[in-house]
N, C-alpha and C positions, 0 to 999 in steps of 0.2 A: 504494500500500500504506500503511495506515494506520501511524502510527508504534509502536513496541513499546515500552514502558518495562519497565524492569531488574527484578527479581522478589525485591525487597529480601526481604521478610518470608520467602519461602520459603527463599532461605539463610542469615539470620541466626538462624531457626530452627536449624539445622545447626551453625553455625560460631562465632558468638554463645553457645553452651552455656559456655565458661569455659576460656580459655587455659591455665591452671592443669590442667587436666582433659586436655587433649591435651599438655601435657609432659608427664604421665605416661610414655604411651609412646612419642610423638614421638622422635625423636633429639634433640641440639641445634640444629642448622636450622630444626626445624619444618618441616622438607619431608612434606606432605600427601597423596604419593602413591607408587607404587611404587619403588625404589630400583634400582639397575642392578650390580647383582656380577660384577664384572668375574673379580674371585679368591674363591675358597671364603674365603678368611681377612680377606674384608673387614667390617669393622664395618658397624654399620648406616648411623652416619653417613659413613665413606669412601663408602659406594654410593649414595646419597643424593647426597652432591655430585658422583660420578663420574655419577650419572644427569641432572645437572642443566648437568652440561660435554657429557654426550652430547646433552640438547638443542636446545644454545645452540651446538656445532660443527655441525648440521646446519642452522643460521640462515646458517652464513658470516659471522658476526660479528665486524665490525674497528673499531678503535678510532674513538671520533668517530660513530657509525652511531647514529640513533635508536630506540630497540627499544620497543615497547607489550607487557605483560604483562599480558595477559587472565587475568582470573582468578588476582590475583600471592601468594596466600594471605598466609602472615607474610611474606613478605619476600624468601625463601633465593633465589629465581632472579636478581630484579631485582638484588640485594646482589652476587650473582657475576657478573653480567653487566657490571655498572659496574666490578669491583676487578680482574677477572678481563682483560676482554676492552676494559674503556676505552668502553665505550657507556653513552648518556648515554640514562637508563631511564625511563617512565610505566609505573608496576604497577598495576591497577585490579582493585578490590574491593568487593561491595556487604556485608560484613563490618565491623560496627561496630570490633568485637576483631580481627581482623586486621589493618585499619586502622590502628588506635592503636600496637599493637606493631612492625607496619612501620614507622612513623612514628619511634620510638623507637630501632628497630634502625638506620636510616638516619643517625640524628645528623643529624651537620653537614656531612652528605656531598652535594655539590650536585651530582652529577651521576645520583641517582636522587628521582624523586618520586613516590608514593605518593598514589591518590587514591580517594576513597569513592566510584564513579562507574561505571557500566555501559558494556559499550562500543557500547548502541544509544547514547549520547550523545557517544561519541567519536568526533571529525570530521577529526581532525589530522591531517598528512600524518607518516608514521614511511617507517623502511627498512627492520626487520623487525617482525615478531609472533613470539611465542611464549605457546602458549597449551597450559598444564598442569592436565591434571583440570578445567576448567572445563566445556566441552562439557556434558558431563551433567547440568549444569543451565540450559543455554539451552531445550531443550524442541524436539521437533521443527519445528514451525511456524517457528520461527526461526531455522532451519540459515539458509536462502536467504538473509535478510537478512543476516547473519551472515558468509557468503561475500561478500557482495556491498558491504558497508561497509569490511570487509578488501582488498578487491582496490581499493577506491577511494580509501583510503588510502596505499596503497601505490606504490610506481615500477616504471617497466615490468622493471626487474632486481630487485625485492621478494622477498623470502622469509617464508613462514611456517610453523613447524612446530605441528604440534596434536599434544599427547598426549593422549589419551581412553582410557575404557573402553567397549568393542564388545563386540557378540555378534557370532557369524558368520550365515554364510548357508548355504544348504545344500551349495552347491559348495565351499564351505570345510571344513566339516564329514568326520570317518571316515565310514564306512557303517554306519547302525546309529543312527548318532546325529542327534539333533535340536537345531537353535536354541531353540525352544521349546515341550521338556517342560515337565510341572508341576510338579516338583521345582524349578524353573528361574523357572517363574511364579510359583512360590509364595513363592519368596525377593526373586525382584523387588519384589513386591505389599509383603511387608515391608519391604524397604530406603526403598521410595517412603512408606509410610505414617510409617513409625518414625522412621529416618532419615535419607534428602534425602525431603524433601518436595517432591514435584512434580519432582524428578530421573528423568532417563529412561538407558537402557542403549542406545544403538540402535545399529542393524546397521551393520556397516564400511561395506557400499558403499554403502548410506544417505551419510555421512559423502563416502565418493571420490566418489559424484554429485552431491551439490550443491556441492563443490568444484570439480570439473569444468563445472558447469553455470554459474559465474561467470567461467569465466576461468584456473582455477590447472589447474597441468598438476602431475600427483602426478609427483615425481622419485624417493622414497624409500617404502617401506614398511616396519615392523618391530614384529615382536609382544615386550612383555615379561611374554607372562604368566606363565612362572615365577620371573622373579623379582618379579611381584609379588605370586605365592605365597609367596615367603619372608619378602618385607616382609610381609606380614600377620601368618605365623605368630611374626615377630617381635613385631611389635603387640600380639599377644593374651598372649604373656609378660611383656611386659613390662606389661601394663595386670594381667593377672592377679597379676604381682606387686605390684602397688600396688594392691589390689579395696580397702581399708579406707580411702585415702587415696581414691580414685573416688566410692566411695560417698557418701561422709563430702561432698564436692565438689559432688555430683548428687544420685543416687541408688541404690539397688537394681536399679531397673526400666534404667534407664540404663546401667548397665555391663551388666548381662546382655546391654542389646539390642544393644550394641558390640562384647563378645564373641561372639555370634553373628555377626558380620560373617566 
């Protein structure tokens, strides 16, 4: 198999828009993806790091333990993993501005490193992964590899958890309803066009078979997709209430197409 290289430009396109512009509605962390509410009365940012503990417990992670973060956006996992749990962290990002700012967030803290680098170039031996929101922009063709670089880094007691976004599949599905309507494509076709570029949505057991097909035995499964209805609708408040300061940042055409998100 021919080798894959990392797909800088398609998510620095995304992510590269301007740090400044995602604290908006970011919390403090800058955690980049759904959040985990544990309690009605949790902030955005308690849920945020209660989701980022819920990841890093299903790693088994104990102190000393090498951990690779796939996809380690600003920082917030790797940052908790090392303070948190005493593991000594590579967070990998092909995000110029994430980069920087991890970089920055980390100080002088030597038991996480932070690197501008795809993980088809990472060959290291680690003791887990943990990979949040990344997936959807590896692209299908690259699942297999993908699985199969992870499992080779890894030891035969390894863990990796992957948090992604999925669509189902028909057996997963109510009755009545479809994986893909056009109401459904039609939003897709936007997200991919507007905003990830070359970002895909794919089906869970897409996802559990070429997991399976390398090697990893699924031990856990778990959906959050309402609470990352919540995070969202927190999102779009809190960007809505900054729309002058967005604007002002980007653009017009840019915050619309994020409030449509």
């Amino acid at each position: 198999m021919a080798k894959l290289r990392p797909f800088y430009e398609d998510v620095q396109a995304h992510y590269d828009l301007s740090n400044d512009f995602y604290r908006l509605f970011l919390d403090p962390t800058m955690t980049y993806s759904c959040a985990y509410f544990q309690r009605d009365d949790m902030t955005l940012e308690e849920a945020q790091v209660a989701k980022v503990d819920l990841s890093l417990d299903k790693c088994d992670l104990r102190p000393g333990m090498r951990l690779l973060d796939v996809g380690c956006g600003w920082g917030a996992t790797a940052l908790r993993a090392a303070e948190k749990y005493g593991a000594k962290v590579i967070g990998l990002t092909l995000s110029r501005n994430q980069h920087a700012l991890a970089l920055e967030r980390a100080g002088e803290n030597l038991n996480v490193e932070f690197r501008l680098q795809g993980w088809e170039d990472f060959e290291e031996p680690v003791d887990r992964i943990v990979s949040i929101g990344a997936l959807e922009h590896f692209r299908a063709e690259r699942y297999e590899l993908f699985f199969k670089r992870c499992h080779e880094i890894l030891p035969p007691d390894g863990k990796m958890m992957i948090h992604s976004i999925v669509h189902g599949t028909e057996e997963t599905l109510a009755p009545g309803e479809s994986a893909l309507d056009e109401p459904f494509l039609d939003y897709m076709r936007f997200v991919k066009k507007l905003i990830f570029p070359g970002g895909q949505v794919p089906p869970r057991e897409t996802i559990i078979n070429m997991a399976r097909g390398q090697k990893f035995e699924i031990t856990q499964l778990q959906s959050l997709q309402l609470h990352y209805a919540r995070s969202l609708d927190i999102w779009a408040k809190n960007l809505q209430a900054a729309k002058d300061k967005a604007i002002e940042m980007t653009s017009e055409t840019v915050y619309e197409n994020y409030m449509r998100i």
